[in-house]
N, C-alpha and C positions, 0 to 999 in steps of 0.2 A: 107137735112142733115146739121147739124147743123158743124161749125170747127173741134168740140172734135169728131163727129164721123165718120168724115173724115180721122183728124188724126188715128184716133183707125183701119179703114180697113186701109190704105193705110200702116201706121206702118211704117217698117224703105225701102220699095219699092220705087221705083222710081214714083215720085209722075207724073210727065209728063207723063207716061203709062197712065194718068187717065184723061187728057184731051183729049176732043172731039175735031180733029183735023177739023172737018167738020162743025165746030159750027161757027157762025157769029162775036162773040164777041172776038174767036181763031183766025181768020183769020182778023178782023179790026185790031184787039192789034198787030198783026205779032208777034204771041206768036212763029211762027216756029224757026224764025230769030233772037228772042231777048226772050226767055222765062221768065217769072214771077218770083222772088223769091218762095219758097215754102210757106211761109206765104199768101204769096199773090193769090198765086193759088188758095190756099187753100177757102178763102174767097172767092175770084170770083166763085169756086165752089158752094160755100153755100149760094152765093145770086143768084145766076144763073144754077140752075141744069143739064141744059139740056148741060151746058160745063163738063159736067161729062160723060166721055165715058161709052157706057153701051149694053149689060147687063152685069151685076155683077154679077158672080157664086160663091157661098162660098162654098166648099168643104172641112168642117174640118182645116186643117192649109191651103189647095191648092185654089188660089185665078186666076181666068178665067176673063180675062177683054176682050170685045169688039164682034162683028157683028157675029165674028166666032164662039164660043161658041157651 
């Protein structure tokens, strides 16, 4: 997914809901301890997908993120 359609689901949500806490590149950056600006997440998302917690449920405006679903 490219920035814009990052930004466009994630909207005005809390954007750290949306990283994969369980991802490699999450846990080398000690994004727990020190998190990304939102810019930055953002991109890291879109060059790295799999830092993108998932699956992603869209339900009309209702937005379902993560394993439980």
């Amino acid at each position: 997914m490219s920035v814009a359609q990052l930004e466009a689901l994630i909207g005005a949500r809390d954007y750290l809901q949306f990283l994969n806490t369980r991802n490699e590149i999450y846990r080398e950056r000690g994004m727990k301890e020190n998190p990304p600006p939102r810019a930055q997440a953002l991109q890291l998302m879109s060059e790295h997908p799999n830092l993108i917690r998932r699956p992603i449920l869209v339900d009309g405006p209702t937005l379902t993120i993560g394993p439980n679903v």
